[in-house]
Every structure is written in C-alpha cells, then in structure tokens.
N, CA, C and O atoms as a GROMACS GRO file, in nm:
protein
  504
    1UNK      N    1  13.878   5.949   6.830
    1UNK     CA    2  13.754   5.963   6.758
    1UNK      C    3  13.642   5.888   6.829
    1UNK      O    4  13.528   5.936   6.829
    2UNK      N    5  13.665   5.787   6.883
    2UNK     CA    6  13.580   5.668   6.965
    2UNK      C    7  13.534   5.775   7.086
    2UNK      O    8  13.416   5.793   7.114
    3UNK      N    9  13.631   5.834   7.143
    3UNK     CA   10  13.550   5.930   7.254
    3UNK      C   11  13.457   6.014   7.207
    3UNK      O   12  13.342   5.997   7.247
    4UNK      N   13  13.485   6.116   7.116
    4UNK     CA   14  13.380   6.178   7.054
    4UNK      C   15  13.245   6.146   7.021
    4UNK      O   16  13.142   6.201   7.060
    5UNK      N   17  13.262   6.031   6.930
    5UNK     CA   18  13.115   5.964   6.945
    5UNK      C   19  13.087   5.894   7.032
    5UNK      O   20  12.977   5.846   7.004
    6UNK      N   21  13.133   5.845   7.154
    6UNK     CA   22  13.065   5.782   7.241
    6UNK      C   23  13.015   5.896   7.302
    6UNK      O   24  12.892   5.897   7.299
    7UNK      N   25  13.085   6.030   7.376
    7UNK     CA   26  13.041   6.161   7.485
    7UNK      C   27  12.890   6.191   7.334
    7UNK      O   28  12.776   6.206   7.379
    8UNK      N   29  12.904   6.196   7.211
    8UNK     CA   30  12.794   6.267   7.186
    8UNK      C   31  12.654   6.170   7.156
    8UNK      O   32  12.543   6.214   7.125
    9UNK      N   33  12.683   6.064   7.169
    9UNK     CA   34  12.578   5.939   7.184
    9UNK      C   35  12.540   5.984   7.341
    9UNK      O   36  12.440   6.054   7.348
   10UNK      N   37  12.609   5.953   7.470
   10UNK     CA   38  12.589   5.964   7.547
   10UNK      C   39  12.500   6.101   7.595
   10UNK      O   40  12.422   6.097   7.690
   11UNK      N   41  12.521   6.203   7.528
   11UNK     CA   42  12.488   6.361   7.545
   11UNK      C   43  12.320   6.335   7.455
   11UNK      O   44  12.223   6.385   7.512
   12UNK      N   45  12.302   6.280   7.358
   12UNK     CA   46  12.186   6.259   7.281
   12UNK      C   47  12.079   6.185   7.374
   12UNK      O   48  11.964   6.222   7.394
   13UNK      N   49  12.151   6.063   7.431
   13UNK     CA   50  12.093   5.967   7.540
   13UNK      C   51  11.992   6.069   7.627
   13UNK      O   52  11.872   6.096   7.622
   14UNK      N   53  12.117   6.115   7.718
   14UNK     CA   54  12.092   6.232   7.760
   14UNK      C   55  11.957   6.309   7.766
   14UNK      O   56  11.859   6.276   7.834
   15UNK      N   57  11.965   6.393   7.704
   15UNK     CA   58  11.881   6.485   7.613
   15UNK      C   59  11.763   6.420   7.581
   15UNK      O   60  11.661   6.485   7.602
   16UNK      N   61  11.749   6.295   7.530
   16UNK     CA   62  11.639   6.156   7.515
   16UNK      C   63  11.516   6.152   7.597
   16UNK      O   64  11.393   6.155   7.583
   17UNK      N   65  11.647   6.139   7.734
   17UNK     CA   66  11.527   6.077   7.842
   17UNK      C   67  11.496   6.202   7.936
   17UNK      O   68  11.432   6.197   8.041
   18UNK      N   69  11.558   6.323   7.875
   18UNK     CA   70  11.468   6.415   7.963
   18UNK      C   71  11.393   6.458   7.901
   18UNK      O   72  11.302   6.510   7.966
   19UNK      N   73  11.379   6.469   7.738
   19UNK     CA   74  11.274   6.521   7.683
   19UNK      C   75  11.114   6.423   7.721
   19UNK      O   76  10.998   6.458   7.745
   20UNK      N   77  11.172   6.313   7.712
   20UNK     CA   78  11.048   6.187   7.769
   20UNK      C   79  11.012   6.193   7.880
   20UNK      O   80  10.904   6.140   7.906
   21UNK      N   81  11.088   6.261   7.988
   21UNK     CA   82  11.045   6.245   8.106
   21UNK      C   83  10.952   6.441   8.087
   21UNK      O   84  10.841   6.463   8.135
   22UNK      N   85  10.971   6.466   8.069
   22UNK     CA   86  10.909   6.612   8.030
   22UNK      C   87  10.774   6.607   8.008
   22UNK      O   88  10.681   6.647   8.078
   23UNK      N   89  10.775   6.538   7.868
   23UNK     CA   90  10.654   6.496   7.750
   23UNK      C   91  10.542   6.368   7.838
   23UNK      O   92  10.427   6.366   7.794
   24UNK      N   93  10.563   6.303   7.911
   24UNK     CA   94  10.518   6.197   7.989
   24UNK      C   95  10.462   6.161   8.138
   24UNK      O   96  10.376   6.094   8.195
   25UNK      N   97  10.564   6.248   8.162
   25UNK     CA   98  10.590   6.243   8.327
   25UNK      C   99  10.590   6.398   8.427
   25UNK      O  100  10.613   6.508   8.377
   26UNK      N  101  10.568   6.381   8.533
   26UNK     CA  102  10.529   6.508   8.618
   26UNK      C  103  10.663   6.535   8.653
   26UNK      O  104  10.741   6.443   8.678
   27UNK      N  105  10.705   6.682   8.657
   27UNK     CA  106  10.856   6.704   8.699
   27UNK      C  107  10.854   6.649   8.861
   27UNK      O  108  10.759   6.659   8.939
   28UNK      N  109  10.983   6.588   8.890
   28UNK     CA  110  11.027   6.575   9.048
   28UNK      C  111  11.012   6.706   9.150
   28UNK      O  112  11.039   6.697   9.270
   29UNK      N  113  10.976   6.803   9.099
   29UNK     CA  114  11.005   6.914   9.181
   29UNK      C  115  10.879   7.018   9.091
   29UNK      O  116  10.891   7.077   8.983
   30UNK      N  117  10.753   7.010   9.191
   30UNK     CA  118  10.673   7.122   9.131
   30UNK      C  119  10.680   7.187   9.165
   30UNK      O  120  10.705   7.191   9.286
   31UNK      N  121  10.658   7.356   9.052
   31UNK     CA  122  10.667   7.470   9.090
   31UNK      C  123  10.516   7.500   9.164
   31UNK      O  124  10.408   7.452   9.130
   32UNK      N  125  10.544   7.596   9.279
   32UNK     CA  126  10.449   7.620   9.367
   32UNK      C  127  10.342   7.726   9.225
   32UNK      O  128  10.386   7.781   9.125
   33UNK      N  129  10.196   7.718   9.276
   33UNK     CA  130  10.088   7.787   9.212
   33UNK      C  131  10.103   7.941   9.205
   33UNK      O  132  10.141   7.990   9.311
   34UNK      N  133  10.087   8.005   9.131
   34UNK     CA  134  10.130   8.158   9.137
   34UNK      C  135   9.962   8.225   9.185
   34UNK      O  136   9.848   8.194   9.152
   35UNK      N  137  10.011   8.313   9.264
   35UNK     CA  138   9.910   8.380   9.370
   35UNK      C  139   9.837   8.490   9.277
   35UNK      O  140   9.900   8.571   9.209
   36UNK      N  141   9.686   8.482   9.281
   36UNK     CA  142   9.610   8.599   9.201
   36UNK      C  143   9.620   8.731   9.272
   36UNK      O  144   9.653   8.750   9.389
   37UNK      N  145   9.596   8.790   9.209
   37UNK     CA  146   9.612   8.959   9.267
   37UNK      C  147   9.495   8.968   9.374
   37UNK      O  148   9.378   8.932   9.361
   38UNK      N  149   9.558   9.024   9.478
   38UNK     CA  150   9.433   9.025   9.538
   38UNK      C  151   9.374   9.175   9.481
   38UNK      O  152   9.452   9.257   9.432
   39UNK      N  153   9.213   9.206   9.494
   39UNK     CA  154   9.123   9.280   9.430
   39UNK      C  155   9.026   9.310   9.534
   39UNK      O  156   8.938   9.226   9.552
   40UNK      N  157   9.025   9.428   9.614
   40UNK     CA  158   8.914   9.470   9.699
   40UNK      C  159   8.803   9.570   9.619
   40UNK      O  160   8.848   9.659   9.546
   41UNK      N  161   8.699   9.558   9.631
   41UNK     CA  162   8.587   9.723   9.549
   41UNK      C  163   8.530   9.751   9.758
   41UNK      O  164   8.500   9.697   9.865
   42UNK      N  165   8.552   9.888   9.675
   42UNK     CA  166   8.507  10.007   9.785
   42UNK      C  167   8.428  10.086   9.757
   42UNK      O  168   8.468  10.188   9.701
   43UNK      N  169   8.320  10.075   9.780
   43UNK     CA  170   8.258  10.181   9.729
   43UNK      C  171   8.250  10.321   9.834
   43UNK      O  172   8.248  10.307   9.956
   44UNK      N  173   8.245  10.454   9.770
   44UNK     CA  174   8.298  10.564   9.821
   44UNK      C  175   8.144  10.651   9.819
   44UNK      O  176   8.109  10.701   9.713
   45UNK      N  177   8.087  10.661   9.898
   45UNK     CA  178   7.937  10.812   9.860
   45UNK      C  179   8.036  10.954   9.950
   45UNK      O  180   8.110  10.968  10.047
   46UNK      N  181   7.996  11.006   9.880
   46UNK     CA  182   8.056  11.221   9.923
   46UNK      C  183   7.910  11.251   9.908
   46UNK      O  184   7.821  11.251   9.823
   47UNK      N  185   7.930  11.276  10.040
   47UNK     CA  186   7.781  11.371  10.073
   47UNK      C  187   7.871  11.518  10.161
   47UNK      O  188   7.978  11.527  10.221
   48UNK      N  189   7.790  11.590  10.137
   48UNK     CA  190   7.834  11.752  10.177
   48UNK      C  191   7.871  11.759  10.292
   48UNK      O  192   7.799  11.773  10.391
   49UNK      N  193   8.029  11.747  10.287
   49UNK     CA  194   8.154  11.747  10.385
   49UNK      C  195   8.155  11.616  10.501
   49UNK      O  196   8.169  11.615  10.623
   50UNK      N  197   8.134  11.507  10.399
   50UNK     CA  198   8.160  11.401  10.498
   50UNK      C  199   8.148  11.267  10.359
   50UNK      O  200   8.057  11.264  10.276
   51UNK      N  201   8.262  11.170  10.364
   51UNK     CA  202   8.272  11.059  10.342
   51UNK      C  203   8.241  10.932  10.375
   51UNK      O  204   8.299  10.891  10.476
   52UNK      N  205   8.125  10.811  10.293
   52UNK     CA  206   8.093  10.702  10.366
   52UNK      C  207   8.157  10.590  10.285
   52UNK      O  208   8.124  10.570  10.168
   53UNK      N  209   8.250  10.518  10.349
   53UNK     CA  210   8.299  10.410  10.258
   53UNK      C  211   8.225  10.229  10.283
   53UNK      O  212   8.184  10.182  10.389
   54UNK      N  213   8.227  10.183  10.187
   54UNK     CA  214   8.123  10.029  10.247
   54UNK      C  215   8.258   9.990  10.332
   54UNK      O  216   8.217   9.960  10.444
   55UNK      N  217   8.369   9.981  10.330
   55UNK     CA  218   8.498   9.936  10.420
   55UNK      C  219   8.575  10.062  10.503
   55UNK      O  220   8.570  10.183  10.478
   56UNK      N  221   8.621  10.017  10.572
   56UNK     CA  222   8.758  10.132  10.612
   56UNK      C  223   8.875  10.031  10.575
   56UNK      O  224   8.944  10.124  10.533
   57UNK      N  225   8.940   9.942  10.558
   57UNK     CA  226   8.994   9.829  10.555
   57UNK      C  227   9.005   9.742  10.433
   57UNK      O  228   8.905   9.697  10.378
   58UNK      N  229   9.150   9.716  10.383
   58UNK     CA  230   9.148   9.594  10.312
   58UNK      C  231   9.304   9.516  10.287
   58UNK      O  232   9.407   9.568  10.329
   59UNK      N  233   9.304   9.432  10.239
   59UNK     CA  234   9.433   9.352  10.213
   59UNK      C  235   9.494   9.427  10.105
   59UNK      O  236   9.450   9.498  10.015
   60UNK      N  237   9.642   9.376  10.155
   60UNK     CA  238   9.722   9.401  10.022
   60UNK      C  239   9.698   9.357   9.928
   60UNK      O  240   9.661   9.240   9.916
   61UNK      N  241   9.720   9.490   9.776
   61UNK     CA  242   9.676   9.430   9.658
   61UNK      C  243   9.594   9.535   9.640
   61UNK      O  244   9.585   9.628   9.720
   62UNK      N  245   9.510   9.521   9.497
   62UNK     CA  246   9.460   9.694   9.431
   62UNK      C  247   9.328   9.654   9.480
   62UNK      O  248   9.279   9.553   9.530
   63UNK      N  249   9.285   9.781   9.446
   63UNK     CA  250   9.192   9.823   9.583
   63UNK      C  251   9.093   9.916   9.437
   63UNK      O  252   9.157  10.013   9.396
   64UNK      N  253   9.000   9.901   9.388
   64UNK     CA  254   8.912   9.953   9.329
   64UNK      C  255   8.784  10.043   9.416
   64UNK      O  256   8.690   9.987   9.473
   65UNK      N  257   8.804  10.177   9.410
   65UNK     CA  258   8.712  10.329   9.487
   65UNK      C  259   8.631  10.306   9.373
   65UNK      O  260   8.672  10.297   9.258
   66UNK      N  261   8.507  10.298   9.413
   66UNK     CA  262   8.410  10.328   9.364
   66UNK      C  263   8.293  10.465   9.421
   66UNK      O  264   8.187  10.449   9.481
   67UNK      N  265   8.370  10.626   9.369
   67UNK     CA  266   8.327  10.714   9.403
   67UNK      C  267   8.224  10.733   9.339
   67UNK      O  268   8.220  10.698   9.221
   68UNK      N  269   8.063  10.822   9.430
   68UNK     CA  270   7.989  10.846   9.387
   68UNK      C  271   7.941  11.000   9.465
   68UNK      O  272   7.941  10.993   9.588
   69UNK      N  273   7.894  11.155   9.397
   69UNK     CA  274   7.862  11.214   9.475
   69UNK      C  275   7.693  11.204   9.525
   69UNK      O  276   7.597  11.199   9.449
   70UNK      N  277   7.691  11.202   9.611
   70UNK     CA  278   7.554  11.259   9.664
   70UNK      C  279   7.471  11.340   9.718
   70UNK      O  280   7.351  11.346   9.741
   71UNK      N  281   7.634  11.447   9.744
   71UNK     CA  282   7.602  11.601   9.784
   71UNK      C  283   7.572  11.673   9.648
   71UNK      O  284   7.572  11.632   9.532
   72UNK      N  285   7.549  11.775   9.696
   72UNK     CA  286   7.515  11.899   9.628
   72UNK      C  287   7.608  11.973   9.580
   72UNK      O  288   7.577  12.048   9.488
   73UNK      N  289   7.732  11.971   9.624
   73UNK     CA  290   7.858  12.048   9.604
   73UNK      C  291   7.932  11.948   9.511
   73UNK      O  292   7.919  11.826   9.517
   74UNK      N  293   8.007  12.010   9.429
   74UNK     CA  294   8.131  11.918   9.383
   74UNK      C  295   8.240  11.868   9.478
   74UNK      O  296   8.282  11.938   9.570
   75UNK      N  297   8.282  11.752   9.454
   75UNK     CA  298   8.407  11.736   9.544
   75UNK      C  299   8.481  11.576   9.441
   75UNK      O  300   8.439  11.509   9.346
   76UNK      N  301   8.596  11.576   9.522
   76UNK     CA  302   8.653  11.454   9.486
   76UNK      C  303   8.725  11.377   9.582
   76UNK      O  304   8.714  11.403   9.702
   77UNK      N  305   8.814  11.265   9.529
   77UNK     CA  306   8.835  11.182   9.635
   77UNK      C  307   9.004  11.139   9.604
   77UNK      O  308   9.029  11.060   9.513
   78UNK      N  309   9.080  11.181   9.663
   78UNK     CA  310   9.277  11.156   9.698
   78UNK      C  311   9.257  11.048   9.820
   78UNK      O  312   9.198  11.037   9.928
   79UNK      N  313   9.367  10.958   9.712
   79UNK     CA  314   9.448  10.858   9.838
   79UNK      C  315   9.548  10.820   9.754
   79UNK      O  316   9.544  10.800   9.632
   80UNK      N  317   9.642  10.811   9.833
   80UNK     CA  318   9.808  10.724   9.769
   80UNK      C  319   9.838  10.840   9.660
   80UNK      O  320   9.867  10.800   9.547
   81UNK      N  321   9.835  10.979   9.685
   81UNK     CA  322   9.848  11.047   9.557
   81UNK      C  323   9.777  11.054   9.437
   81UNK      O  324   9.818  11.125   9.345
   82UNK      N  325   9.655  10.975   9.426
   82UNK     CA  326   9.589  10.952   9.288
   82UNK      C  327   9.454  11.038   9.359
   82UNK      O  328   9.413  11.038   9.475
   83UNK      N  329   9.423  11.083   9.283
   83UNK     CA  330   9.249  11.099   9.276
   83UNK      C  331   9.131  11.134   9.192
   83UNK      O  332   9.175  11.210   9.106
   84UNK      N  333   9.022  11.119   9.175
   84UNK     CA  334   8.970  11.130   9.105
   84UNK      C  335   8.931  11.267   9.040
   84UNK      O  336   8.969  11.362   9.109
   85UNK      N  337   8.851  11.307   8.901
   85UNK     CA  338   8.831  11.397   8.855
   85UNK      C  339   8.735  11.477   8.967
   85UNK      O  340   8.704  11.428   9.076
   86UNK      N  341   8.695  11.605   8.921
   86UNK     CA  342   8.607  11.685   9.017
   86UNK      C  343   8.430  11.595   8.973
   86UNK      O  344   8.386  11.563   8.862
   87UNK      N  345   8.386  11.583   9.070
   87UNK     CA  346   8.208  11.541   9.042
   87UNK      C  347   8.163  11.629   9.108
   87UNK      O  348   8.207  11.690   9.205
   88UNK      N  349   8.002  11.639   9.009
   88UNK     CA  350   7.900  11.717   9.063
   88UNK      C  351   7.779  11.608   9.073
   88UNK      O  352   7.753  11.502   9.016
   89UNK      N  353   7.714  11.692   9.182
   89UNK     CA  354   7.570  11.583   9.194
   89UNK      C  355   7.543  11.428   9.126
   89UNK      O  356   7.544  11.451   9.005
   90UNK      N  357   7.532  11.360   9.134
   90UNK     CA  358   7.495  11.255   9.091
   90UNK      C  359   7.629  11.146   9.040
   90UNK      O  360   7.628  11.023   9.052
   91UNK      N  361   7.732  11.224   8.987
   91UNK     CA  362   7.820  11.179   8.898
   91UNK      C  363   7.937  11.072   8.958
   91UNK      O  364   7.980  11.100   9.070
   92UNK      N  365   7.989  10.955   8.896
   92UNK     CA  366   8.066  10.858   8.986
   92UNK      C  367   8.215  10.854   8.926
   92UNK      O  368   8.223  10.922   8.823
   93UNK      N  369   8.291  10.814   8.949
   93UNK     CA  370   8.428  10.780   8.915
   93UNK      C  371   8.430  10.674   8.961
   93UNK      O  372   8.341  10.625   9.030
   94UNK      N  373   8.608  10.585   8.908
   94UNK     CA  374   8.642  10.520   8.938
   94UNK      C  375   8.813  10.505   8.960
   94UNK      O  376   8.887  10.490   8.863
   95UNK      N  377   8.853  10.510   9.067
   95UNK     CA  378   8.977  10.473   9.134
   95UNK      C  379   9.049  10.373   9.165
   95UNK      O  380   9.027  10.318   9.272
   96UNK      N  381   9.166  10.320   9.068
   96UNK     CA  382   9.212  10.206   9.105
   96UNK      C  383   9.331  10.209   9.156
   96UNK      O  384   9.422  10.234   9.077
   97UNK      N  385   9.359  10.189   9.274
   97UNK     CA  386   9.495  10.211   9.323
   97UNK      C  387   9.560  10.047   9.402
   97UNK      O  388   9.497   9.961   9.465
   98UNK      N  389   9.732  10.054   9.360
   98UNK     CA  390   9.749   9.969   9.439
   98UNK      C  391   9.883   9.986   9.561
   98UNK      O  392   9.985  10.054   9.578
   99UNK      N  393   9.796   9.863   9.638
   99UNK     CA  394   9.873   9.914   9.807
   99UNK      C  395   9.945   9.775   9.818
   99UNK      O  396   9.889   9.666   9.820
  100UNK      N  397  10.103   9.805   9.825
  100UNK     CA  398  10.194   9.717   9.824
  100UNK      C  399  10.234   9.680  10.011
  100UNK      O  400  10.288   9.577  10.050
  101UNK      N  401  10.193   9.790  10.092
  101UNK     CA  402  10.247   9.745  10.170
  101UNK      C  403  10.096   9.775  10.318
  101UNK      O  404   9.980   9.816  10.323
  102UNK      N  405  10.178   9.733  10.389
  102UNK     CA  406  10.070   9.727  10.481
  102UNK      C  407  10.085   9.880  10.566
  102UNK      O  408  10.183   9.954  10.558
  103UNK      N  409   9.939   9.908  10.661
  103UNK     CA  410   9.925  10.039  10.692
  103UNK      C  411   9.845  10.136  10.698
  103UNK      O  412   9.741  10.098  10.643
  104UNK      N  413   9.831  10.270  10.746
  104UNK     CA  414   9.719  10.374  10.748
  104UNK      C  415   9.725  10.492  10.609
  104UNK      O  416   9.796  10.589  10.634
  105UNK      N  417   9.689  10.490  10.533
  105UNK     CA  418   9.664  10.596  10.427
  105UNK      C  419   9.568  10.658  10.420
  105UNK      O  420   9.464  10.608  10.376
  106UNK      N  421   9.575  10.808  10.468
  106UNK     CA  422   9.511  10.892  10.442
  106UNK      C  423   9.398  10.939  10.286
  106UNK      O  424   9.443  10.937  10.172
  107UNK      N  425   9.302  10.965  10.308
  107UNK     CA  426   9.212  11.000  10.201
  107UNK      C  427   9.150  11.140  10.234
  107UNK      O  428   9.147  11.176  10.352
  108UNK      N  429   9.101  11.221  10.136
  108UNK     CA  430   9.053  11.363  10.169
  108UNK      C  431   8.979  11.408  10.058
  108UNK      O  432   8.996  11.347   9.952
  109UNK      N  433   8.901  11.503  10.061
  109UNK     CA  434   8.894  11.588   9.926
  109UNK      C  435   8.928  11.714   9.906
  109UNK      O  436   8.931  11.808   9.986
  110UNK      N  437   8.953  11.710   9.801
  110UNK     CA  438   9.150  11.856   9.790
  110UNK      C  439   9.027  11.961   9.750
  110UNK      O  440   9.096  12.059   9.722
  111UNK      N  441   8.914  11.996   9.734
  111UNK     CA  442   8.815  12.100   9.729
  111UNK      C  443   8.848  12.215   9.842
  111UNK      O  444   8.808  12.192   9.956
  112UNK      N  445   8.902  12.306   9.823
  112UNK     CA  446   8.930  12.384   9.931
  112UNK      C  447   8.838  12.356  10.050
  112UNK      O  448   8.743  12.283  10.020
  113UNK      N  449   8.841  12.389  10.149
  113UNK     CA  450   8.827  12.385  10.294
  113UNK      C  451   8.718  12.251  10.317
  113UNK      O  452   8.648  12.242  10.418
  114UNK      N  453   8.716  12.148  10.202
  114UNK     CA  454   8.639  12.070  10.220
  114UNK      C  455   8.684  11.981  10.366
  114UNK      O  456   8.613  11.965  10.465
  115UNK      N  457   8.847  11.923  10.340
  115UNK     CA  458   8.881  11.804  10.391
  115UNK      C  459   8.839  11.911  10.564
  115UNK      O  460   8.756  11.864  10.642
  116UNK      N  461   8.909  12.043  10.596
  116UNK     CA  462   8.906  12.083  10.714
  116UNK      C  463   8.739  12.089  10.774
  116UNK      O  464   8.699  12.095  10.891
  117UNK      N  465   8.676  12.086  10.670
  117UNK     CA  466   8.504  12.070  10.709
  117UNK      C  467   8.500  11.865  10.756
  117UNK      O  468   8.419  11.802  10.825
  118UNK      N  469   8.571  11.839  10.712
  118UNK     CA  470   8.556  11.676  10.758
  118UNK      C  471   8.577  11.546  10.616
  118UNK      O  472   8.549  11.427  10.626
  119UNK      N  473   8.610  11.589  10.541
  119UNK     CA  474   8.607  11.548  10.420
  119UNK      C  475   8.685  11.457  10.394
  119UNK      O  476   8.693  11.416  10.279
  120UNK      N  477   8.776  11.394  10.512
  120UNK     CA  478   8.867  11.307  10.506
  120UNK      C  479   8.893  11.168  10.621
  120UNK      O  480   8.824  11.165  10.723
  121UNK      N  481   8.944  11.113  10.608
  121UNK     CA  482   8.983  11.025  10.700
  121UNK      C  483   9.078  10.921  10.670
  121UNK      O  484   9.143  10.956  10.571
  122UNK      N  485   9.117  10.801  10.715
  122UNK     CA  486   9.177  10.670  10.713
  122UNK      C  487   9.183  10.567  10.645
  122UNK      O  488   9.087  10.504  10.691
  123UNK      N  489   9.231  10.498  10.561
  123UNK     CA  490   9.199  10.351  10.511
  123UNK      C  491   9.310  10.277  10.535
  123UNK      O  492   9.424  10.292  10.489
  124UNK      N  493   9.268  10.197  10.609
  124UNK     CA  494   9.412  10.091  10.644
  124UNK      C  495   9.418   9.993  10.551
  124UNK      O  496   9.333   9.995  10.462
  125UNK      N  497   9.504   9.901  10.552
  125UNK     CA  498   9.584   9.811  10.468
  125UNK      C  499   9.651   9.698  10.546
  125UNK      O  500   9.755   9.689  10.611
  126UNK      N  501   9.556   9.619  10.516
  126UNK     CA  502   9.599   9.499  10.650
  126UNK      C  503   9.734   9.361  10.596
  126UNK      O  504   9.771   9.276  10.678
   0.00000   0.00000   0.00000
C-alpha cells in the first residue's frame, strides 16, 4: 500500500512542477514561428489579342490576377486550370490561384482563336 501512495504522490509531484513550469516559465525547447502565406497581386489588362501583366513572376504561395478588359472584344484569362468568367469592355475579375511548386505555367484566353492571335504567354513561379 506504501508503494501506491508514494508512486501517486510522486506522479502528482510530477504533474506539479510541470504545470508551474508551463504557467511561469518559457518552455526549454521553442517551437519555431509559423510562416505567413505568401500573397502576390497581379494585375492582368486584355487588350485586343494581347496580355499586359504588372509581373511575369512570383514566389510560391497564392497569387491574386487581378483581370481587367480594355479591349473591345470579350475575352478571359486561364492559368493552373482556373479562369475567369467571360468580360466585356471595361469589366474586371478576380483570380485567386495557388502555386505550390516552383516553375513555368502557362496562361491564355480560351476565346476561340484568341490565344493563337497572341493571347497568351508564361508566368513563372520562383
């Protein structure tokens, strides 16, 4: 019986001085800071059969298109499989995609014979 209550005195002890060292004191071993998302904005203008982006380029991590048309024609804007609705004149979207790995990804606009008029190009991923 003497063992019993001594192991559960001892186990309470225990339990004591790590809750105090918890409540008081900085752990021996800090956990490293957790990393923010990285967040690029791009802004995208479509002018009649040609694309101007403020970047070609950005880090891993989501990547916010900020499409706007400025042509005359409707068109839209594909990358990574996503793209935006169809715009006419004036009208903007917004594209949030994210790029896990590093690399060249293609962009275009799926408007028939737009992209073969020039409607497309590159965005790397550094």
């Amino acid at each position: 019986m003497k063992r019993i209550i001594v192991g559960t005195v001892a186990l309470a002890a225990i339990a004591f001085s790590g809750a105090a060292a918890q409540a008081g004191q900085t752990p021996a071993v800090a956990k490293a800071p957790q990393k923010a998302a990285l967040l690029a904005n791009v802004k995208v203008t479509a002018k009649d059969l040609s694309f101007t982006l403020s970047t070609k380029s950005a880090k891993r991590g989501v990547v916010v298109f900020k499409v706007t048309n400025a042509g005359a024609l409707q068109h839209d804007f594909q990358i990574k499989g996503r793209k935006t609705r169809l715009l006419s004149h004036g009208q903007s979207a917004t594209l949030r995609v994210t790029f896990l790995r590093k690399g060249n990804y293609p962009y275009k606009c799926t408007v028939p014979g737009h992209a073969a008029g020039g409607m497309k190009g590159v965005f790397a991923i550094k």
